[in-house]
C-alpha positions in Angstrom: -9.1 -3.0 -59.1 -11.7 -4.6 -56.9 -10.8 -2.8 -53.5 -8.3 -0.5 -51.9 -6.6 -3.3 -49.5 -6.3 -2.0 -46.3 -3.0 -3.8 -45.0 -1.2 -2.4 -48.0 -2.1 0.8 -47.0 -1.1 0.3 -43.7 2.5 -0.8 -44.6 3.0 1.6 -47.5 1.8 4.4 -45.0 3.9 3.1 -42.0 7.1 2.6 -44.1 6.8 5.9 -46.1 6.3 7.6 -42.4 9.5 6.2 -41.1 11.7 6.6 -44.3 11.7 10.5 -43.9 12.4 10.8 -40.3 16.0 10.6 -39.4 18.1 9.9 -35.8 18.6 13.3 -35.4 15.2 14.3 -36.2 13.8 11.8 -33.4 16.0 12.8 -30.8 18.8 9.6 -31.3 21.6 8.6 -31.5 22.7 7.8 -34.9 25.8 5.5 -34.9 27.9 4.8 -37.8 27.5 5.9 -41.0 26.7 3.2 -43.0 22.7 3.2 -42.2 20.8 0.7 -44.6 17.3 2.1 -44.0 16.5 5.7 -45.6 15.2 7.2 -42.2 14.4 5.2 -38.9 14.9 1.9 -38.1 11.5 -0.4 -37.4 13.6 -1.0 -33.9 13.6 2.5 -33.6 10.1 3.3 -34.2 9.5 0.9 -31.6 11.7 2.1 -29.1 9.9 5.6 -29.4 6.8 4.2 -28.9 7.1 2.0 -26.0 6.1 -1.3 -27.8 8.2 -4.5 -28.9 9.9 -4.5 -31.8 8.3 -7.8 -33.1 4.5 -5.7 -32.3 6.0 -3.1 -34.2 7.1 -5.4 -37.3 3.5 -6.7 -37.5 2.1 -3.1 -37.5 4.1 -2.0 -40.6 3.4 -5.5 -42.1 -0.1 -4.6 -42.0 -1.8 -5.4 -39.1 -3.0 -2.8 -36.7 -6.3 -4.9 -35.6 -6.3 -4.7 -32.0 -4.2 -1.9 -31.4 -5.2 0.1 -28.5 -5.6 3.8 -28.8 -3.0 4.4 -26.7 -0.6 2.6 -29.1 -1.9 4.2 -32.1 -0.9 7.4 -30.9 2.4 6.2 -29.2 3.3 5.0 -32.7 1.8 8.5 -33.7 4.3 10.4 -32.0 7.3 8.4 -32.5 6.9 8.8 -36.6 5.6 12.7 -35.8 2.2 12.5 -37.8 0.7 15.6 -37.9 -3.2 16.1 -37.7 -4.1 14.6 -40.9 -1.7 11.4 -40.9 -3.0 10.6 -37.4 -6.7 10.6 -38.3 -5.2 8.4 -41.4 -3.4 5.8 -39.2 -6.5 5.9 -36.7 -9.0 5.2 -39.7 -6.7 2.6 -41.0 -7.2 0.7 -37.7 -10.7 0.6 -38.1 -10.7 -1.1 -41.2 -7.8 -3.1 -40.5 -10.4 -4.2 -37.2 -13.4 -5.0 -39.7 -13.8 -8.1 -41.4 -13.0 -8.5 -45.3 -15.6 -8.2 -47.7 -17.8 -5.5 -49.9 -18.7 -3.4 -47.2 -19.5 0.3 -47.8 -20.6 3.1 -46.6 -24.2 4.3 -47.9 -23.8 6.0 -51.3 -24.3 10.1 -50.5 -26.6 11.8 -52.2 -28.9 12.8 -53.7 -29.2 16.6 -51.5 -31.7 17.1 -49.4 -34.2 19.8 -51.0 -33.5 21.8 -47.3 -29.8 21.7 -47.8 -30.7 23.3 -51.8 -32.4 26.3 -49.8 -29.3 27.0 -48.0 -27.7 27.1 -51.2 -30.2 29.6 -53.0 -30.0 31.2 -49.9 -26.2 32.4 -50.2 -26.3 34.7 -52.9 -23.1 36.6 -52.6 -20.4 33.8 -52.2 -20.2 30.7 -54.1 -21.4 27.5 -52.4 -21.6 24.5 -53.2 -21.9 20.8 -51.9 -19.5 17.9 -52.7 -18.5 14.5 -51.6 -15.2 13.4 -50.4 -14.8 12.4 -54.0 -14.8 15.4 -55.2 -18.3 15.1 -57.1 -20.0 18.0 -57.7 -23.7 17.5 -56.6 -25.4 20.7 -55.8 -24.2 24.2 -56.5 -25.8 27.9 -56.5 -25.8 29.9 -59.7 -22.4 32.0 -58.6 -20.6 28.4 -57.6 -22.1 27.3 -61.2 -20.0 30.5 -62.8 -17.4 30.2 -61.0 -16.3 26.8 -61.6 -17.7 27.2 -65.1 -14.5 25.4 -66.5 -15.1 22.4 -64.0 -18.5 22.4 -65.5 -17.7 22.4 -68.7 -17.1 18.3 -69.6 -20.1 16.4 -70.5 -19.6 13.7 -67.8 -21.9 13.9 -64.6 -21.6 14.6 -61.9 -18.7 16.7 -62.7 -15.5 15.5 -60.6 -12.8 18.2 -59.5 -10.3 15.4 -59.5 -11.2 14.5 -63.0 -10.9 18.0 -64.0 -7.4 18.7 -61.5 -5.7 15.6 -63.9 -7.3 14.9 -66.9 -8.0 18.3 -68.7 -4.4 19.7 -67.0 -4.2 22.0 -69.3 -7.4 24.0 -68.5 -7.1 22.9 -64.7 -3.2 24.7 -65.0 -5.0 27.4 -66.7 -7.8 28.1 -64.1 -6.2 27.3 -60.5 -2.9 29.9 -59.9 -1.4 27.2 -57.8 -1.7 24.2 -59.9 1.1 21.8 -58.5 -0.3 22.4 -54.9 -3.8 21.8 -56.0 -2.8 18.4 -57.5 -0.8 17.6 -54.2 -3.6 18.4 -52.3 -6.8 16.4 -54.1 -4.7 13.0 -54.5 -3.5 13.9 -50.6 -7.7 14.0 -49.7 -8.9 11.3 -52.0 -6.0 9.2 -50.1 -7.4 10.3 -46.8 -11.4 9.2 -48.2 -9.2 5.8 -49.1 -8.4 5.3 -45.2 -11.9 6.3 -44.3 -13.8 4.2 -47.1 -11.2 1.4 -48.7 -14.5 -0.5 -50.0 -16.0 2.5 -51.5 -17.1 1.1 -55.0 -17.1 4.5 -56.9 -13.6 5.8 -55.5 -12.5 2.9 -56.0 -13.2 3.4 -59.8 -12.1 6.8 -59.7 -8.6 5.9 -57.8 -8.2 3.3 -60.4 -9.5 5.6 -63.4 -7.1 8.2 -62.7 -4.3 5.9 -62.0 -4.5 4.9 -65.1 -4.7 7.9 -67.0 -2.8 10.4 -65.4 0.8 9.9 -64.4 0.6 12.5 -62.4 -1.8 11.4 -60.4 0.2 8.2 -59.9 3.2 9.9 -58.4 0.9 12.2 -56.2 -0.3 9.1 -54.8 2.0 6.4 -54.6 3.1 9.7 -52.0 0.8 8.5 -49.5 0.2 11.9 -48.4 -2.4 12.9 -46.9 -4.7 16.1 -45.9 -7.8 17.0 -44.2 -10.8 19.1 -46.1 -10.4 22.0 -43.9 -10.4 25.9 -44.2 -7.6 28.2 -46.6 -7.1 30.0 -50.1 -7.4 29.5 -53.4 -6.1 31.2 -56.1 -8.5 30.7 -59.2 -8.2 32.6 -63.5 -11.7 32.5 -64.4 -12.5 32.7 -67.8 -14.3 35.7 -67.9 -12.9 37.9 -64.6 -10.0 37.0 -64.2 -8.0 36.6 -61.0 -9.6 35.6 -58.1 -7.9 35.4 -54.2 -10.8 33.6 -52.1 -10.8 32.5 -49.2 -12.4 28.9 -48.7 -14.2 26.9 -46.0 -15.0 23.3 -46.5 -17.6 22.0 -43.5 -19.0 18.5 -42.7 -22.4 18.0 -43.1 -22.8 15.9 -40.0 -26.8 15.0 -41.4 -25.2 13.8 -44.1 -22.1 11.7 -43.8 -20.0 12.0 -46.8 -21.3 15.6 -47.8 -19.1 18.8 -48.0 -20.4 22.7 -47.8 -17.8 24.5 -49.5 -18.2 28.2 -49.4 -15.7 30.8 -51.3 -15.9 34.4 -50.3 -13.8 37.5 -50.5 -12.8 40.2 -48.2 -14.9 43.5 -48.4 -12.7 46.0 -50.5 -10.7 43.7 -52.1 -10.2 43.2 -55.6 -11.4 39.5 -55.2 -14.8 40.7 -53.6 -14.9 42.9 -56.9 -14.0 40.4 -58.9 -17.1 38.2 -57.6 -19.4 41.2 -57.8 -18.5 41.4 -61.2 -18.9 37.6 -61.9 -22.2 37.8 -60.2 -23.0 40.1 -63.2 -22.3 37.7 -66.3 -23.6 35.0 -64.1 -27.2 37.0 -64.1 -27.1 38.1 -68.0 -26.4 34.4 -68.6 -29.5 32.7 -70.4 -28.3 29.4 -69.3 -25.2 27.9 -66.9 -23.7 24.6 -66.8 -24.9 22.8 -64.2 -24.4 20.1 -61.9 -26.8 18.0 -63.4 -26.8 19.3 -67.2 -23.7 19.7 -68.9 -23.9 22.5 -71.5 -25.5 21.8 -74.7 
């Protein structure tokens, strides 16, 4: 696997799009009842969005170089992306608009010693800084015993997708929503595929976890995709137990490529115990896995 080809991704994306929305979903006619397409016709998709069918055809084969924005967001509305699959179908066109070759983006890392402060700074939430990836890079001492079973592994930096599904049993065992939590990683790594198809080391990862998980395979041959972006998780650590946290993952915009991901709890709540408590063990701990030393 030498590169994540940006035309197939255009067609798969366009035609899985257009095979779940149906004439009556769009607002048409559907006549007859012998339809040979599972959702909208390509002639459809084109009448929705103001363009000619044979512009249309060379879209889904592929092709989106030159496509105006106006189009993209024509064609947008016609297969009803929401926020995530637009931003997808707009980075697509990008690529599709650059020419072929190894080009990537600069390789983030490693943290700025400022962006470590902030981390040592937040002392009563777990934080921690990732790339779009999902490698681990920097983390404070509570995001260090928190995601002690993430840690765990010998390989560096540790990789949440790794963890998500190749150790599924102690991934099932530590998030509470397990299936969604799959969904959503192979959902984000796709969206970092739109943004980055020449991106040596996903590249390597896409194709690592292809390989080995068939899990992973389904989850992405979906070609669903999300955005890194605020809500909940539901985590069984090892030592405390249930956790409810709330969750916000932020750009970094001095760092292209870099996440801030901060977990915190509600005052009062048996989550914000439950992180007083792990704060605790964390500080009677003699030694924690980190992001650069897997335990001995």
């Amino acid at each position: 696997m030498t590169m994540i080809d940006p035309r197939t991704e255009i067609k798969e994306f366009l035609t899985s799009r257009r095979a779940r929305i149906t004439p009556e979903r769009a607002g048409l006619p559907a006549y007859g009842g012998n339809r040979r397409v599972k959702g909208l016709r390509r002639e459809e998709v084109a009448l929705l969005a103001g363009v000619s069918v044979d512009y249309y055809v060379r879209m889904e084969r592929g092709s989106l170089a030159g496509a105006s924005d106006g189009v993209l967001a024509a064609v947008a509305a016609a297969l009803q992306l929401d926020e995530a699959e637009r931003d997808h179908l707009f980075h697509l066109a990008r690529q599709s608009g650059t020419p072929a070759g190894p080009r990537r983006r600069r390789p983030a890392g490693p943290v700025r010693p400022a962006l470590r402060q902030v981390l040592a700074a937040v002392t009563d939430a777990p934080a921690w800084i990732c790339t779009g990836r999902y490698d681990v890079l920097a983390a404070n001492r509570l995001a260090r015993a928190l995601y002690a079973p993430v840690l765990a592994g010998a390989r560096r930096p540790a990789n949440t997708a790794r963890f998500v599904y190749l150790d599924p049993d102690a991934a099932s065992a530590f998030f509470v929503d397990y299936d969604r939590v799959a969904r959503d990683v192979a959902a984000k790594l796709r969206m970092e595929a739109g943004r980055n198809p020449h991106d040596e080391e996903l590249i390597a990862l896409v194709g690592e976890l292809s390989t080995r998980s068939e899990l992973f395979r389904r989850r992405w041959a979906s070609q669903d995709v999300r955005l890194h972006r605020s809500g909940r998780k539901r985590l069984r650590h090892p030592v405390v137990g249930r956790l409810d946290l709330d969750v916000e993952s932020m750009d970094l915009p001095a760092d292209p490529g870099l996440l801030l991901n901060v977990y915190t709890a509600p005052a009062g709540t048996p989550a914000a115990d439950g992180l007083a408590l792990l704060a605790s063990w964390a500080a009677g701990q003699e030694e924690l896995a980190t992001e650069t030393h897997a335990p001995s």
